[in-house]
N, C-alpha and C positions, 0 to 999 in steps of 0.2 A: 244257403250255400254261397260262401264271397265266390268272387267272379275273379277269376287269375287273368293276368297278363301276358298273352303270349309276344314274342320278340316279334318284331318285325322281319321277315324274310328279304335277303337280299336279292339280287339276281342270282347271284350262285346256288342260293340256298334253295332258289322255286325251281333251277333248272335240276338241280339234284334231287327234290323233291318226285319231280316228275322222270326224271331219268328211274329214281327206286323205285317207285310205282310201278314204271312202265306202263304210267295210263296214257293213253291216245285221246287228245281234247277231241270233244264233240260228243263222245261215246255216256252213256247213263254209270249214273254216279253209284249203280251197284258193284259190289265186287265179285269180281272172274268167282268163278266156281271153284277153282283150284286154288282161291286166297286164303287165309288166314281166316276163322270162324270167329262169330261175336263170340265174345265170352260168355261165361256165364253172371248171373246177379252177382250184385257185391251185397254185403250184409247190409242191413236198412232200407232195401229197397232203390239204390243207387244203382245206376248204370255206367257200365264204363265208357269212354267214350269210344266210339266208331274209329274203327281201324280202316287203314286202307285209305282210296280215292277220297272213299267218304268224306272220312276226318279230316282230310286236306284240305278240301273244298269247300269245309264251313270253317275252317282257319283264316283259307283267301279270302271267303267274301264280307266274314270280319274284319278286313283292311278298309280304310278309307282311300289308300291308294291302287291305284288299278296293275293287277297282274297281267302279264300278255305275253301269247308265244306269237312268231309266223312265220310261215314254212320260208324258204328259201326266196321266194316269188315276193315275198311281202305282204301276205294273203293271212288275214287275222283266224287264227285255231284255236287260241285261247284264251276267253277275258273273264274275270273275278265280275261282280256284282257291280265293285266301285266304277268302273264304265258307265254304267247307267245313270250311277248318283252326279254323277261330273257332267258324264255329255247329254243324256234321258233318250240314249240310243240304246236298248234291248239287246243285252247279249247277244241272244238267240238270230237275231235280223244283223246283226253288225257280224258273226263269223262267218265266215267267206266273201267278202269284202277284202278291198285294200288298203292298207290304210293310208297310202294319199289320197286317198278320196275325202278323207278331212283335215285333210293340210292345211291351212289359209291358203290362199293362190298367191299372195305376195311372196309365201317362202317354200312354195309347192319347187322351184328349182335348186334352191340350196339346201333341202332336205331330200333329193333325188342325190345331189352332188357328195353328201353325205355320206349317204345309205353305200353308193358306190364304192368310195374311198375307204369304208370299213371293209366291205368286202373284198376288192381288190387290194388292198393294202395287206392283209391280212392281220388285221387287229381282232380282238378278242372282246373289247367292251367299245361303248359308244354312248357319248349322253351331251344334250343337249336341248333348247329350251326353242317352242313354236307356239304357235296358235293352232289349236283343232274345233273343228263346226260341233255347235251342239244341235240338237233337235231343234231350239226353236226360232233357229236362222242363224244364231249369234257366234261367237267365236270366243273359248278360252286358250286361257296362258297354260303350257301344262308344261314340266320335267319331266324329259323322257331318261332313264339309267337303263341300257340292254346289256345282255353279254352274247356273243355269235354262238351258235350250235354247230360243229361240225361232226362229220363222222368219221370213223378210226382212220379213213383215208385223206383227211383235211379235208374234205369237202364242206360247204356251207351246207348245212340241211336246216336252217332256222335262225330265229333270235325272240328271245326269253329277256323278259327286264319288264319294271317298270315304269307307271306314270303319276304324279302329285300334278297338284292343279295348284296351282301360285299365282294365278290368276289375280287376286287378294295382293299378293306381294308384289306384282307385276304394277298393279292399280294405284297402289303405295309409293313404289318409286316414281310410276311418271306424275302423280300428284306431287309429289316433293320436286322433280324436276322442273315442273310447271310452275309451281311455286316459286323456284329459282330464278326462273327466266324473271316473272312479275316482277320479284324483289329487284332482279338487274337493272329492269326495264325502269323501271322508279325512282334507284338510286343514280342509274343515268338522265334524269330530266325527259325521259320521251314524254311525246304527250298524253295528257291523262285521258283522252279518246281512242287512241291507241291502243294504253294498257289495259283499257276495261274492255276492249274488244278481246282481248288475247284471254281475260279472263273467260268470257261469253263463250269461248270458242271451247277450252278449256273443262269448262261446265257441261255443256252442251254435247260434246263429245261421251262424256264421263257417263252424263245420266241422261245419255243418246232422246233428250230431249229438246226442244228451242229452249233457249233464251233470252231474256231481257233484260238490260241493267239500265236503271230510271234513276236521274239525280234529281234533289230536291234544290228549289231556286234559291242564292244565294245574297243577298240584299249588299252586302258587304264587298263584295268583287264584281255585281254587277251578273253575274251568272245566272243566264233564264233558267235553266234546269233542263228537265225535259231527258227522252229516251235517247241515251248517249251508244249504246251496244246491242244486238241482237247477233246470237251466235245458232249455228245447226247444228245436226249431230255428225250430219254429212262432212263437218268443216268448215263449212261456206258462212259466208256471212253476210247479214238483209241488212239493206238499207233502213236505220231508224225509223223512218219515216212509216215504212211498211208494217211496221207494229199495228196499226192501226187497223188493220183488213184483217187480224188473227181474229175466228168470231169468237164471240165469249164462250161457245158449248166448248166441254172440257177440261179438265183439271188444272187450275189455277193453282202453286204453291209459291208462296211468297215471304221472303225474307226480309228484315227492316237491316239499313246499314246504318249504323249508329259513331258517331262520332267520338273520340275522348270522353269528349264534354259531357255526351250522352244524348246530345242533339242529331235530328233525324238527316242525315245526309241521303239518303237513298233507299232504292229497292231491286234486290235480284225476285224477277218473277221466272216460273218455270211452266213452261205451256206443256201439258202431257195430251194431248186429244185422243189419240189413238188407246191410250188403256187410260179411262176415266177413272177408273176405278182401283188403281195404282197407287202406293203410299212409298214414299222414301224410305229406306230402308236406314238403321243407324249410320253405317259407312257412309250413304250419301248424305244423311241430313250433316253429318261432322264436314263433308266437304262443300256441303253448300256455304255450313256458317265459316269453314275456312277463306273463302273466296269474300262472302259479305268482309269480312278483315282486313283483306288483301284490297276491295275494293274502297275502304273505309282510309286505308294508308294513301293508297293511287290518288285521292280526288284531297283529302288532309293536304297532301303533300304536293301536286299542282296548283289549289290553294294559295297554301304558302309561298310558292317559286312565282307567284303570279303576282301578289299583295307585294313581293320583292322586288320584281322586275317592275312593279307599278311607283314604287316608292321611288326604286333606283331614275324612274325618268319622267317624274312628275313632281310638279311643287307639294309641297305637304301641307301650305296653306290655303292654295289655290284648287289644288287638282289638276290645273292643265300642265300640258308637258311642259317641262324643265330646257335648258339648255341644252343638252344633248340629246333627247327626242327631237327638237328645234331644228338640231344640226341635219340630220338624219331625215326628217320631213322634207328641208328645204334640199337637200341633194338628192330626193329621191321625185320630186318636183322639178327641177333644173333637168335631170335627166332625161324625164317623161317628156318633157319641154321641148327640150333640142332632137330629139327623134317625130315630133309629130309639126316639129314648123312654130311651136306657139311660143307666151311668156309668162312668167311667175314674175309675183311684184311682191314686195316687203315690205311691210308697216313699220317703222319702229315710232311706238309709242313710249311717250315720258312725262310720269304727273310732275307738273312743276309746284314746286314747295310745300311735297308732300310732309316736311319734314317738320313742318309749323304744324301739318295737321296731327301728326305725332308728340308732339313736346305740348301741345295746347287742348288738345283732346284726349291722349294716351292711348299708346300702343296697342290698346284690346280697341278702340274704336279703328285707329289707322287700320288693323288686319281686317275688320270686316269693311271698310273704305275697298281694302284690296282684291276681297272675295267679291265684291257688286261689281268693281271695272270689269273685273274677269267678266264673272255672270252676262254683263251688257252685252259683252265682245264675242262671247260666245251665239248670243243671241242674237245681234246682228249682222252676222257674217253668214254664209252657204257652210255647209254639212262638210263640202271637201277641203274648207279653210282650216287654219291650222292655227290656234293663241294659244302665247307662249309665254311664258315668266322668264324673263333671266333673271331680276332679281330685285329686290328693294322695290322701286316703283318706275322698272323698265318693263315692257310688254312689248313682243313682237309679233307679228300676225303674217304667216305665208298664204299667200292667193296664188295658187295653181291656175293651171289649163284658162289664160286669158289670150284673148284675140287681141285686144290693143290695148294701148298706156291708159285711153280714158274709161275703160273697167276698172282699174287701179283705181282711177281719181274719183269714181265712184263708189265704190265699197267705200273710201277709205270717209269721204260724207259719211256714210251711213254710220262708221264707229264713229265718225266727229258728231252726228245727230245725238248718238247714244251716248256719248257721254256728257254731253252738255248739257243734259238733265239733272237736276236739282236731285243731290241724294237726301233721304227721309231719315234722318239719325234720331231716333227716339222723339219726333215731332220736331227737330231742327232743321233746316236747310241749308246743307253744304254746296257750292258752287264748285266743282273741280277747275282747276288748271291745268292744262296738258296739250302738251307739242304731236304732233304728226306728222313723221316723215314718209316720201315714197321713196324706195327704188325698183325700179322695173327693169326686168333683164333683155339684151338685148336677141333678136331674134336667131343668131349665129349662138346664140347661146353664153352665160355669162357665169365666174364662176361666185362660189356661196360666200366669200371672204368679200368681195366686191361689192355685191348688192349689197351686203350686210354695211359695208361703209358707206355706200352711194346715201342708203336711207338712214342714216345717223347721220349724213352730214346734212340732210334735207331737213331732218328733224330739229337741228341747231337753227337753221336760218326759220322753220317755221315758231319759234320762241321769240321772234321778231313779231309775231299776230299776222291775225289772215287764214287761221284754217287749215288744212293739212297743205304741207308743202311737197311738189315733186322736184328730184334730184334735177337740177340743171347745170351738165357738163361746162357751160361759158361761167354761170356764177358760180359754179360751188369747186370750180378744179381745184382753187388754189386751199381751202380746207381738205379737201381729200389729200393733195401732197401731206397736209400737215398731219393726219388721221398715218400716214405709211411713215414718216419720220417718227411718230410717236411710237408704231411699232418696233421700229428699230433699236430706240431708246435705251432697252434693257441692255440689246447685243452694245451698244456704244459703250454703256457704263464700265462691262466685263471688260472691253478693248481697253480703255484708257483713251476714248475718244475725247471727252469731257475734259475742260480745262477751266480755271477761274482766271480772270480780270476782275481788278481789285480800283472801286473809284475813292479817291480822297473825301473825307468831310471835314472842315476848318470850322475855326471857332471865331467868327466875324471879329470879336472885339480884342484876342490878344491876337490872331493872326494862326496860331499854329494847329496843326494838324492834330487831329479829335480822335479817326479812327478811319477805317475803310471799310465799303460796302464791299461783297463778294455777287460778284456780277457770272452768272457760270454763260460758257459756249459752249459749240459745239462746234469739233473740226470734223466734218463730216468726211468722207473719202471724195465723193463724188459734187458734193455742193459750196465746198471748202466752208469758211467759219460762220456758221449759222448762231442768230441771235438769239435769246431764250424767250422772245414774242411771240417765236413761231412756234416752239415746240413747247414751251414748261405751259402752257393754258390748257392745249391735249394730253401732258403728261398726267394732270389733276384730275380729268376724268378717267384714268386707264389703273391700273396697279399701279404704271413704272415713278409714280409720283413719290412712294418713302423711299424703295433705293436712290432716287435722284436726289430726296432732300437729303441722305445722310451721306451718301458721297460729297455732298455739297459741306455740309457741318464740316467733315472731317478733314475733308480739304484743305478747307479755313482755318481750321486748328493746327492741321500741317504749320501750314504757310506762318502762321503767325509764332510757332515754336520755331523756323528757321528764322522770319526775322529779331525775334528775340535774341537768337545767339549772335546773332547778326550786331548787336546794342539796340534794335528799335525795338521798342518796347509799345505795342497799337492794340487798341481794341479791334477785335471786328465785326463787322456784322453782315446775317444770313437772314435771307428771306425764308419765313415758313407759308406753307397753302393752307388750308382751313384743316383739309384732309388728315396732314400730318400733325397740327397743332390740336385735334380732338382725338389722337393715337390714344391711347390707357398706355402704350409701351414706350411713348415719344420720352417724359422725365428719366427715363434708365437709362434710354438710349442717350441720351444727352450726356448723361454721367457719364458712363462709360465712354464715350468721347472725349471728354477732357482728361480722366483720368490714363487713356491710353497715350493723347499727347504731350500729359504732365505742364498743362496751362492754364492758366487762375481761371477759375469761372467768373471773377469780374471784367476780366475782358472778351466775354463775348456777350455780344444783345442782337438776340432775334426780333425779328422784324416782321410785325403779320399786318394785314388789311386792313381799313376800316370795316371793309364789308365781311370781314374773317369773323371781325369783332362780333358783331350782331346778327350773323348767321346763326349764332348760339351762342346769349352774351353769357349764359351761367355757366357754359361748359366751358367757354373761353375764359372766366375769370377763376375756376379750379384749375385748369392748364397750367395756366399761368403763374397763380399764386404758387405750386409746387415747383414749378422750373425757381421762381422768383427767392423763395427760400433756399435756394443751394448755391443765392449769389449770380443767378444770370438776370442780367438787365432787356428791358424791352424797348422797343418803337412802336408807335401807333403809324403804318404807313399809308402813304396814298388817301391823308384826311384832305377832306371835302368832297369825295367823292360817290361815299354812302348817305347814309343816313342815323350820323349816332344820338344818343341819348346820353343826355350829360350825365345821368343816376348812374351807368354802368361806366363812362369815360372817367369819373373819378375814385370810382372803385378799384378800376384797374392798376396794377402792379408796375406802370409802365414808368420810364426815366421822359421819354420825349413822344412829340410831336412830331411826323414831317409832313410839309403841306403840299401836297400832290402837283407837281410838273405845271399841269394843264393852265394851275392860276398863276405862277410864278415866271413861266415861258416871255408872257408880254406886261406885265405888271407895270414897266415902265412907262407904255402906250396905254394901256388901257386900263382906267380909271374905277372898272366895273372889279377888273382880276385884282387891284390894287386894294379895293374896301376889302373883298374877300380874304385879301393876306393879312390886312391886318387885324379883323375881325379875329380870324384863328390865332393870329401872336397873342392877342389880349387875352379869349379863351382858355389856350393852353397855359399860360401863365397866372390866370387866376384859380387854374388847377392844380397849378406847382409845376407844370411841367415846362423844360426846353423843346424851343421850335427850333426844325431842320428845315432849311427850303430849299426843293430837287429843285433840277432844272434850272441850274443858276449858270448863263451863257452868254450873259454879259457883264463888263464893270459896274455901267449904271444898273440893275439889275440889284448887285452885290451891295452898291450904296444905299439903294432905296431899302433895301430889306436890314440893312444897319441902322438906320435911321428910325427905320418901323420897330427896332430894339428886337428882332430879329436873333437868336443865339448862336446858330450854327447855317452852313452851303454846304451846297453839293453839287458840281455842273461842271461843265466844258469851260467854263471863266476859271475854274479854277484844277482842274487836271482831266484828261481824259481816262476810261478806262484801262489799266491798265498791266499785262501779266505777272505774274507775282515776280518773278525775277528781276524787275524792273523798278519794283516798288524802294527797293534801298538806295539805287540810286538815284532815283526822283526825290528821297529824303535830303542827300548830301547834296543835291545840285539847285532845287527850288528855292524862288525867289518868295518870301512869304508876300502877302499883299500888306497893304497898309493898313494899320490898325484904324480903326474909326476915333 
């Protein structure tokens, strides 16, 4: 016989139910004497089914949901089966009872407040969602639907309705909610300690068990691993550490957190003690492996925000912090400083001609040259020091919490000991060079821009030998002014601060003028016109050195397009720094220079070093040869001051020679400056090249160096520097000298 489906009964339909009856809950489920008779057999042996109370009552307690009357008082009269199956409280023992006696007590008053407002209100139906105690201690979610009972005269005599347990649905939302928060908490950067607690708790609540969340150690981030979470059911949550006192008796269930990759990040373990003998049920084991995921993303993804933040403020070759962790260090040390009385000091370290060790050894040896100073420096310093990369082969080192200057001159030995060891390059022995500056801050406190100059300027004079050097205010002020002038530099350029003077250069043997150097100043506001001894030396070590060299180009290019319209028609020439003449952008930018001022590229020749030259003579002679094909001519300046190699001096693309001030100044006194001049005239001319000689500040001077067949001057004997504006009239008004 198939089994039919009867509908579900609504409240109306149980209160009408029991209104036809006129059964009275409590009473035996026979029927009155005066009822309706069983039928008789139906043919085959079938029965009909049971009329009356009977039939009604194995209709209810075929519900899974629970049917229920209560008298007026709130006094339970009547409950179906499903009562029992929900709560494992016994019909029989739960009628006459109240039913807030199974309220939860958190909403035992707003379901008083309720129950009232039906009544008083006079409403007809009521429904609504709580917690009720089951047997055995616990509490479910149940939906309550009633309808009021009154009688012919309004009065309340009841309430009829029933109850579904959504307990299950209840369970489901706050896991999705939960889930919510995590995802929030994750895609907010909270920390990953944090989120795995909220999991723990989460858990722990759920499958009113302890919890544990254990991360596996991380070789990569530096992450010991270890017991990061422990959550209760209570809520509460133990101190990691405390994992350790749970005894082993007791049901152990444990999940692996697995990564993308598939590698083992972690463990949720579940302490059950009190029911050993307990198995997870599928809902729970779905949420435990939900939270393993959750916990799987949390730690992925602190991870990564970590390996981020770590890149973000450390060298990528070194590993130690970067320039901005540097920043950060030292003002959070200055601080500490000036509140407890004491001083932080400042290393600035500098490999000197690291850059030989790069071009003669190659870059893959140079970076591990760079990882071993590090390595040293790390090594010989205290735990609270701070080594720092800025960059190429600058290192800077903060020494916190010191008592006086000579702790500074201490340590800063110990990184001078360390590095003065011999490094081991595949059985070779490299010898480092490298400068050591201090600054130490003053005890009123000093700020981080300050130190930072004091010991870059300590650092320069320790380049002189001798060991690390400390900042001395009487020696070093007048470098420091030049260290704040240099900073300014940039803001001068944008001002219009910057001006050229232009010095003549003659051609000893017809007399007439050859071309002009561009000499740049600086009209400062407060120092009036500063010479470029002071500032373009610091410009070279700082950025402000290519804006200054092409303001400078283009200047010159101005100037020599106005005197052009002007009728003069002059070369000129522009000092380059090593910096700028190793540019990869320096050839464009030169084009576009000329072609913006629409002036022949044969009339302009740059002017670089001798020591520019052989800083880097193969990079210097591709520079050059590219500039030198698009028709710009060169100088070799300030010769005899380095040290060149004739292999590379006649390789070079250059027009001339000038022979450096220093010999030329007394050449007519002193017999020594005198071979040397003429030693380089012979030089340069058996190279092909014309000789310029600076520094020409006297007649006799001028003759000697004519005589020595000399080609070109340049000095105070024959014009002083002077503004461009001025240059045309010095053309129309000058007395040439006399020819030799």
């Amino acid at each position: 016989m198939s089994a039919v489906e009867l509908p579900e009964p609504g409240d109306d339909d149980v209160a009408a139910i029991l209104a036809a009856e006129r059964w009275i809950p409590g009473q035996p489920d026979d029927p009155p004497t005066d009822g309706p008779q069983a039928p008789p057999a139906l043919p085959g042996g079938s029965l009909p089914a049971p009329a009356g109370p009977v039939r009604y009552r194995a209709v209810l307690d075929a519900l899974d949901e629970v049917v229920f009357q209560t008298d007026a008082a709130g006094v339970w009269t009547f409950l179906n089966d499903a009562w029992t199956k929900i709560t494992g409280f016994g019909v029989a023992e739960t009628l006459g009872t109240h039913f807030l006696d199974y309220v939860h007590p958190d909403e035992l008053t707003a379901t008083v407040d309720l129950f009232r407002s039906v009544i008083e209100g006079g409403l007809t139906h009521c429904h609504h969602e709580t917690r009720y105690r089951t047997a055995d201690g616990c509490y479910r979610w149940l939906e309550l639907r009633s309808s009021v009972l009154r009688d012919p005269s309004g009065a309340v005599i009841g309430n009829v309705g029933t109850i579904l347990d959504i307990t299950a649905r209840r369970q489901a939302q706050e896991q999705l909610a939960d889930q919510a928060r995590v995802l929030e908490m994750i895609a907010c950067d909270k920390p990953t300690d944090e989120t795995l607690q909220v999991i723990a708790l989460v858990l722990a609540q759920h499958l009113r068990c302890r919890v544990a969340i254990s991360i596996a150690p991380d070789a990569e981030d530096g992450d010991s691993g270890g017991v990061l979470a422990v959550g209760r059911p209570d809520g509460g949550a133990d101190d990691p550490g405390g994992l350790q006192a749970i005894p082993a008796a007791g049901r152990h269930v444990q999940v692996a957190v697995t990564a993308r990759s598939g590698g083992l990040i972690g463990r949720i373990v579940v302490f059950d003690r009190d029911r050993p003998g307990r198995r997870l049920d599928q809902a729970e084991t779905e949420l435990l492996e939900r939270c393993a995921t959750l916990v799987a993303i949390a730690v992925e993804r602190g991870r990564a925000d970590a390996a981020a933040r770590h890149l973000a403020l450390h060298d990528p070759l070194t590993g130690l912090p970067n320039r901005t962790l540097y920043q950060d260090r030292l003002q959070q040390a200055l601080t500490a400083a000036k509140r407890n009385h004491g001083r932080v000091a400042l290393l600035m370290i500098d490999l000197d001609h690291f850059k030989m060790v790069n071009d003669t050894l190659g870059h893959e040896t140079g970076d591990r040259v760079l990882r071993e100073v590090a390595r040293r420096l790390v090594a010989s310093l205290r735990t609270s020091d701070t080594v720092c990369r800025l960059g190429g082969d600058e290192f800077v080192v903060v020494l916190p919490d010191l008592a006086e200057v000579g702790d500074a001159e201490h340590l800063a030995r110990k990184v001078y000991t360390a590095l003065r060891q011999p490094l081991d390059l595949d059985g070779a022995k490299l010898h480092l060079e490298f400068s050591v500056g201090i600054g130490v801050s003053a005890l009123a406190g000093s700020e981080a821009t300050t130190l930072l100059r004091q010991a870059d300027v300590a650092m320069y004079r320790a380049k002189r030998g001798g060991g690390p050097a400390l900042y001395d205010p009487l020696s070093d002020a007048g470098r420091l002014k030049g260290i704040d002038l240099a900073g300014e530099l940039l803001q001068a350029i944008e001002r219009e601060q910057l001006v050229l003077h232009y010095q003549p250069r003659v051609d000893l043997r017809r007399g007439e003028v050859v071309g002009l150097e561009a000499l740049v100043r600086w009209r400062h506001p407060t120092l009036g016109l500063v010479l470029p001894d002071l500032f373009v030396p610091l410009a070279e070590t700082t950025s402000a050195i290519k804006p200054l060299s092409l303001w400078v180009l283009r200047r010159a290019l101005a100037d020599r397009r106005s005197w052009r319209d002007q009728g003069i028609d002059i070369a000129v020439a522009v000092n380059l720094s090593t910096r700028i003449l190793h540019d990869v952008e320096l050839p464009d930018l030169v084009r576009a220079a000329i072609e913006e001022t629409g002036v022949d590229a044969r009339g302009l020749e740059l002017e670089i070093t001798e020591s520019t030259v052989m800083a880097d003579p193969e990079g210097a002679l591709s520079a050059m040869s590219r500039l030198a094909a698009a028709g710009v001519a060169f100088s070799i300046d300030d010769f005899g001051t380095g040290y060149s190699s004739l292999s590379y001096l006649k390789r070079l693309p250059a027009r001339s020679l000038k022979i450096d001030k220093s010999f030329v100044l007394h050449m007519d006194t002193d017999e020594r400056d005198a071979s040397i001049v003429r030693s380089a005239i012979e030089l340069a001319h058996s190279l092909g090249l014309d000789v310029v000689a600076e520094g020409v500040e006297r007649a006799s001077v001028r003759r000697m160096l004519a005589l020595l067949r000399c080609d070109e001057a340049q000095g105070f004997d024959i014009a002083r520097p002077m503004p461009a504006h001025a240059v045309p009239t010095w053309f129309r008004t000058r007395t040439p000298p006399p020819r030799r």
